[in-house]
C-alpha positions as CSV (number, residue, x, y, z in Angstrom):
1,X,2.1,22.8,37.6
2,X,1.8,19.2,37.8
3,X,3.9,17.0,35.3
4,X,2.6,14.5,32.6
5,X,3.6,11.2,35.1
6,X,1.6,12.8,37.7
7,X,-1.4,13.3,35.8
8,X,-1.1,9.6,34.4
9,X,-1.3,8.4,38.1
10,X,-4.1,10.4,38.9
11,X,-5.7,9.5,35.7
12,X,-5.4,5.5,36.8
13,X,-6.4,5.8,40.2
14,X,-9.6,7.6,38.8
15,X,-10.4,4.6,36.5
16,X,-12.2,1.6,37.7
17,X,-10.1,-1.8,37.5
18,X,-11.5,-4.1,35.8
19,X,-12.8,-6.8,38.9
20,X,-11.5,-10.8,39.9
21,X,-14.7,-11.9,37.9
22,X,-14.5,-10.1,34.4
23,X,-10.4,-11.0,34.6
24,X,-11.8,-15.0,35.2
25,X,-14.0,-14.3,31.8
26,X,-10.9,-13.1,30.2
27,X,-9.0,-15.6,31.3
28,X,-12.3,-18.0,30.1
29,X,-12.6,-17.0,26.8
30,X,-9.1,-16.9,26.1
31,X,-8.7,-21.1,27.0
32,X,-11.7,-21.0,25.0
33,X,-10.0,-19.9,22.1
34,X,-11.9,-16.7,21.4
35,X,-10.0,-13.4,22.6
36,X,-12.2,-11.1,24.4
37,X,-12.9,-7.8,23.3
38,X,-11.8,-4.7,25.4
39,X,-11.8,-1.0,25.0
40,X,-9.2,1.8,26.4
41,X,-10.0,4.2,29.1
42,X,-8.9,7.5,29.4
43,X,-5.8,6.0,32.0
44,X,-4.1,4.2,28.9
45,X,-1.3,5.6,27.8
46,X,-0.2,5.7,24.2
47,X,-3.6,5.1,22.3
48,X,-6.6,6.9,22.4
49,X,-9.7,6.5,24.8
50,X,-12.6,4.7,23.4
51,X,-10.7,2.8,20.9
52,X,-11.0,-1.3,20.5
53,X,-9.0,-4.1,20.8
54,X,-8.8,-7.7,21.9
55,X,-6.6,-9.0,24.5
56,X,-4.2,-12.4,23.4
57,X,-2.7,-13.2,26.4
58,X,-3.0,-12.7,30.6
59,X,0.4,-12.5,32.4
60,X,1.6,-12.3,35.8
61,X,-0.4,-9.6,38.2
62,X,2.2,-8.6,39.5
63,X,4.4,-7.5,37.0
64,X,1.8,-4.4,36.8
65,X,1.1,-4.4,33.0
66,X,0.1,-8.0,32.5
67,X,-2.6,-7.7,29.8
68,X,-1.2,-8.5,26.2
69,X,-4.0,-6.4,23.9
70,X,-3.9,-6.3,20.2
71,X,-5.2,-2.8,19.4
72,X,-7.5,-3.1,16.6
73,X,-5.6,-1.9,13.4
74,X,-2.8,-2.4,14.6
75,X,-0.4,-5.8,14.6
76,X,1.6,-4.8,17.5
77,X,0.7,-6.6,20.8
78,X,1.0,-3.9,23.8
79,X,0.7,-4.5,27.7
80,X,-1.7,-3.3,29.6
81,X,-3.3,-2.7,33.5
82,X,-6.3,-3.5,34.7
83,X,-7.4,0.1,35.2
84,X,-6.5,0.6,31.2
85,X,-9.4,-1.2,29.4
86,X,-12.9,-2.0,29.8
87,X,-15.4,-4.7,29.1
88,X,-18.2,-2.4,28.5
89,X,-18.6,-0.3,25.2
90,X,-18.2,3.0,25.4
91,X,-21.4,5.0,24.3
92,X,-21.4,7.5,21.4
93,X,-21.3,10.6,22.1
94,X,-24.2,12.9,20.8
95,X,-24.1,16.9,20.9
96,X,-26.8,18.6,22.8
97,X,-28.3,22.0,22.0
98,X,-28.6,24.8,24.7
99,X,-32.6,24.3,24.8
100,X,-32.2,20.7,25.4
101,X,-32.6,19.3,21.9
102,X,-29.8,16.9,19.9
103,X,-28.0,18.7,17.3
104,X,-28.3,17.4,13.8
105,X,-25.9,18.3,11.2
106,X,-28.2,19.8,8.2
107,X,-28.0,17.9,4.3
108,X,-25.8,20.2,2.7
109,X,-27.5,22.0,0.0
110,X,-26.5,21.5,-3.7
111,X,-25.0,24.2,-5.4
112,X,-26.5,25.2,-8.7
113,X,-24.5,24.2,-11.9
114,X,-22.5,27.0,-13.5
115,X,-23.8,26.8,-16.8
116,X,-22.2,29.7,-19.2
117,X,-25.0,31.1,-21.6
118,X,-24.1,31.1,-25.7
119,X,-25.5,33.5,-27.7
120,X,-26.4,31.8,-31.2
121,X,-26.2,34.2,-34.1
122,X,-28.8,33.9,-36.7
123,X,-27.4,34.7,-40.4
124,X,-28.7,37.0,-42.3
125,X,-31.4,36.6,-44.8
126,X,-30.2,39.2,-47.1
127,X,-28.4,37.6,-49.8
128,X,-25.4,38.3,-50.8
129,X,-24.3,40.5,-53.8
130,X,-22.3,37.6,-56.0
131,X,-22.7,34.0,-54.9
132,X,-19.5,31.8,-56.6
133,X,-21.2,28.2,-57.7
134,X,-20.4,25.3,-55.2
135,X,-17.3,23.4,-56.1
136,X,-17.6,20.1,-57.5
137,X,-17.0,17.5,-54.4
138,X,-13.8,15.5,-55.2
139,X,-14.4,11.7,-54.0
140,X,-13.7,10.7,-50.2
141,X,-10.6,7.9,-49.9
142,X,-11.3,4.9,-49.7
143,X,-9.8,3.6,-46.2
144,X,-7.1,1.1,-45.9
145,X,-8.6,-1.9,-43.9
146,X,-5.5,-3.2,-42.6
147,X,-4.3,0.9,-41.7
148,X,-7.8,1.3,-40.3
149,X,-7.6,-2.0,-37.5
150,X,-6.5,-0.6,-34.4
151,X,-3.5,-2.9,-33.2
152,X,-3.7,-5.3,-30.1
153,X,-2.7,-3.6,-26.9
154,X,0.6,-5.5,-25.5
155,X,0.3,-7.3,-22.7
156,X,1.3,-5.7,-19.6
157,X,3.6,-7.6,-17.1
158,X,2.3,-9.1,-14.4
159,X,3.5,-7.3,-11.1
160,X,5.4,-9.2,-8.7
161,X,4.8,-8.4,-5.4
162,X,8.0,-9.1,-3.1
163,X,7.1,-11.6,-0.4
164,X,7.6,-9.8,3.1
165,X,10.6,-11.3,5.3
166,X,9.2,-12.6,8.5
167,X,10.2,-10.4,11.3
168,X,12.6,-12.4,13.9
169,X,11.3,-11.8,17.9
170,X,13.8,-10.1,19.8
171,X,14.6,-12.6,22.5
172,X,16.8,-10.8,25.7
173,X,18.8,-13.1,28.1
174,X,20.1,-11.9,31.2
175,X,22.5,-13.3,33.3
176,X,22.4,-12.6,36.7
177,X,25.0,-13.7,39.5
178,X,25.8,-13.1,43.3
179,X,29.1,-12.9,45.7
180,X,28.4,-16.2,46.9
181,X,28.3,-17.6,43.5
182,X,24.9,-18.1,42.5
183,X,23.8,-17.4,39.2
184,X,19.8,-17.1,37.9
185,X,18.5,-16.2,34.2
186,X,16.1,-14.5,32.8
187,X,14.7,-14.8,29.0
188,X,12.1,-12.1,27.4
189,X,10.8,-12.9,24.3
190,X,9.6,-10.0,21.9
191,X,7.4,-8.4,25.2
192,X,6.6,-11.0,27.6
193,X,9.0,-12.6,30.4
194,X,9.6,-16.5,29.6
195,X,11.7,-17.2,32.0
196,X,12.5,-15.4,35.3
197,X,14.9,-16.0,37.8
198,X,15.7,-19.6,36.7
199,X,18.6,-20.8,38.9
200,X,21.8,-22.2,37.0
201,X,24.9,-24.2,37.9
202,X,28.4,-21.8,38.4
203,X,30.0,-24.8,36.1
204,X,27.0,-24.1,33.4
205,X,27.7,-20.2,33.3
206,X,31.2,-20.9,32.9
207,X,31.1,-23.1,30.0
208,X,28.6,-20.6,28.0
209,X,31.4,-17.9,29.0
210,X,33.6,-19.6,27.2
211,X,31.8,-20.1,24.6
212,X,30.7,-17.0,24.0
213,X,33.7,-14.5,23.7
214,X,37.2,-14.5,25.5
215,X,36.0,-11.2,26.8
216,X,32.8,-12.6,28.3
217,X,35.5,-15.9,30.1
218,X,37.6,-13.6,31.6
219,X,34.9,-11.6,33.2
220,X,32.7,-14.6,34.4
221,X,36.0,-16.1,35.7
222,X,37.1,-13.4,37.5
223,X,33.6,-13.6,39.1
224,X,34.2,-17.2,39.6
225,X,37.4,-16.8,41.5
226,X,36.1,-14.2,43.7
227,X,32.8,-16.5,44.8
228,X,35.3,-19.3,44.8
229,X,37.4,-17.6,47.4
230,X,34.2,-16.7,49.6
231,X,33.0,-20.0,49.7
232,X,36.6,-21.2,51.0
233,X,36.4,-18.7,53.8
234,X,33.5,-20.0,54.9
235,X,34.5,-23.7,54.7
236,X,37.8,-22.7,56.9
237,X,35.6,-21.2,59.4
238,X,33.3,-24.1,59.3
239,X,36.1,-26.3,60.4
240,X,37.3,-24.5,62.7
241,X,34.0,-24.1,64.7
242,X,33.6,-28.2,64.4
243,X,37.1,-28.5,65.3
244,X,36.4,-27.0,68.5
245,X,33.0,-28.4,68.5
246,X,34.8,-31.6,68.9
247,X,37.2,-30.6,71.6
248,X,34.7,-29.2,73.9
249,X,32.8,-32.5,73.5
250,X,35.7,-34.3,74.1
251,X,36.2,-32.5,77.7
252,X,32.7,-33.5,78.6
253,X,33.4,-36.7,77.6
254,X,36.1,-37.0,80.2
């Protein structure tokens, strides 16, 4: 049984990438202003095949993933390969009969009102033994005006709507440093790389040590020392070889 990784590789090798010339319209239309629009294959993982979006930014190819798409709906900006979207729309799909014909879904049919019958009763014509006169009708009230005005509905307050806080990017720095005492950064803001492997000065990385935590000093110097130590092995040997350099030049001087 093959694992869900697997069949997401074979998934992406089966899709067409998109080609050099519809990345160069991407890349067009985006220094144009307008973002392209693109739809998901069946190789993108984590949204569903056939759906929209438009893509805001191109990265580098060769970090894999270097299409920035907006899904549609959505205000998240995802990355993307090549082989994960399309330029071309995919068609609906329509349902086909076994004899060949397309399948229409019927007008449903209106179901008849529930109406309950009433039986009306006639009364009888045969009068009664002893009809009692009508009573006299007393007069109807007179209505209070000022009772009978129906009172101003209150006003309702207004609803205040909090104002949404604007959500910070998450910005990731990493420090990177060797045995010989080089040191390179790398900066990634929200999902895309802004810097990568930007050299730095040992004397720069120690001064942000210091200024960070006394935690972070005494690991960067201990780091220090050690390149500091390497670097004065290899100036020792350098001497010595031009120290001997020298003498041997010096004999075939003579």
């Amino acid at each position: 049984m093959s694992s869900p990784s697997t069949k997401s590789a074979s998934r992406r090798s089966a899709t067409p990438e998109l080609s050099e010339a519809e990345l160069a319209r991407i890349a067009d239309e985006l220094a144009a202003g307008k973002p392209p629009m693109v739809w998901f294959t069946a190789a993108a993982v984590g949204v569903a095949e056939g759906k929209s979006g438009k893509v805001v930014a191109i990265g580098d190819p060769a970090d894999g993933d270097f299409l920035q798409v907006r899904p549609t709906g959505s205000k998240d900006v995802l990355s993307f390969g090549p082989s994960e979207v399309t330029l071309t729309k995919p068609a609906r799909a329509t349902t086909v009969a076994p004899g060949g014909s397309t399948r229409t879904r019927p007008e449903p049919v209106p179901e008849p009102s529930k109406r309950k019958d009433h039986t009306v009763t006639q009364p009888s014509t045969q009068p009664s033994a002893a009809t009692p006169p009508p009573a006299p009708r007393s007069p109807a009230p007179v209505p209070d005006e000022q009772a009978a005005a129906p009172k101003p509905a209150s006003p309702r307050p207004a609803k205040t709507t909090a104002a949404r806080k604007p959500k910070a990017p998450e910005v990731t720095v990493t420090l990177t440093g060797t045995a010989d005492g080089e040191w390179t950064v790398d900066v990634v803001n929200g999902k895309k790389r802004s810097v990568k492997g930007l050299a730095v000065s040992s004397g720069a990385v120690a001064q942000a040590a210091k200024i960070l935590h006394p935690e972070v000093e005494e690991v960067v110097a201990g780091i220090l020392e050690a390149a500091r130590g390497v670097q004065q092995a290899k100036v020792a040997q350098l001497q010595a070889e031009l120290e001997a350099a020298k003498r041997l030049l010096a004999e075939l001087g003579e």
